[in-house]
C-alpha positions in Angstrom: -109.7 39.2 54.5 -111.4 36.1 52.9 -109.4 33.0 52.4 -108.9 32.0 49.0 -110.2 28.5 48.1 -110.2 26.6 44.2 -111.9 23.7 43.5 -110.5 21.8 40.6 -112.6 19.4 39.1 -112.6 17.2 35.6 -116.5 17.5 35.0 -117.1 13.4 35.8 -120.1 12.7 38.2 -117.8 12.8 41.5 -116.7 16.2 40.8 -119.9 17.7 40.0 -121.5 16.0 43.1 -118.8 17.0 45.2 -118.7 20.8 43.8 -122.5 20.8 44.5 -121.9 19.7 48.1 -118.8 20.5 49.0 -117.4 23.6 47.2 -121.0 25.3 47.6 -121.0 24.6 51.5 -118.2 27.1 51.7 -119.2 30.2 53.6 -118.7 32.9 50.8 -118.3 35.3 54.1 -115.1 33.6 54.6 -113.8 32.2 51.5 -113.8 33.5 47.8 -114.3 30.3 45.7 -113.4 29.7 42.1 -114.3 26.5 40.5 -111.9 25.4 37.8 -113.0 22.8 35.6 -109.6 21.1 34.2 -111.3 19.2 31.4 -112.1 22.7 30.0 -109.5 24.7 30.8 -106.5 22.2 30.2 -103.6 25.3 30.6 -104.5 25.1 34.2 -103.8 21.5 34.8 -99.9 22.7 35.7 -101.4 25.1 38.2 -103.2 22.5 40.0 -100.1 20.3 39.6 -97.9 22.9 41.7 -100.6 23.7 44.3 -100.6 19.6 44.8 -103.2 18.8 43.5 -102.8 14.8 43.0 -106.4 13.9 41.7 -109.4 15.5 41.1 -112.0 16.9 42.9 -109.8 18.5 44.9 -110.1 21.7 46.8 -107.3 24.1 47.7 -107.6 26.3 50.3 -104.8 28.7 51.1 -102.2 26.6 49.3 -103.6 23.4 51.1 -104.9 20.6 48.9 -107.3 18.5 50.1 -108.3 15.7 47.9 -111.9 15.0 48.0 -112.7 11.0 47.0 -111.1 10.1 43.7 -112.5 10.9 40.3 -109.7 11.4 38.1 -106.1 11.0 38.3 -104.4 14.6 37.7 -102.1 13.1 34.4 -105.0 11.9 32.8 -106.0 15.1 32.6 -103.2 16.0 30.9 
């Protein structure tokens, strides 16, 4: 069974660079990705929120966040 991993990100030029290099080194044999863009989809800011997530680009991976430089501050996204 693949692990589940989510990459939040707010679309500013850390997240994108880090979802090209971080998010899309993930083995797709072991992990099912899905990329969620906050600044987009704004109704799942409080899902982040509960998973951990503290800032953005952040990746959760089996209800682990690990926070991946600093882009954005999760409440500004709000």
């Amino acid at each position: 069974m693949k692990a589940k991993a989510t990459f939040y990100h707010a679309g500013c030029p850390v997240c994108v660079e880090a979802e090209q290099n971080v998010a899309a080194a993930l083995d797709p044999q072991r992990f099912e990705v899905e990329i969620v863009h906050l600044g987009n989809d704004k109704a799942r800011v409080a899902e982040a929120e509960s998973a951990g997530v503290k800032s953005v680009p952040a990746l959760v991976i089996d209800g682990l966040p690990f926070h991946i430089n600093f882009g954005a501050d999760l409440s500004a996204l709000k």
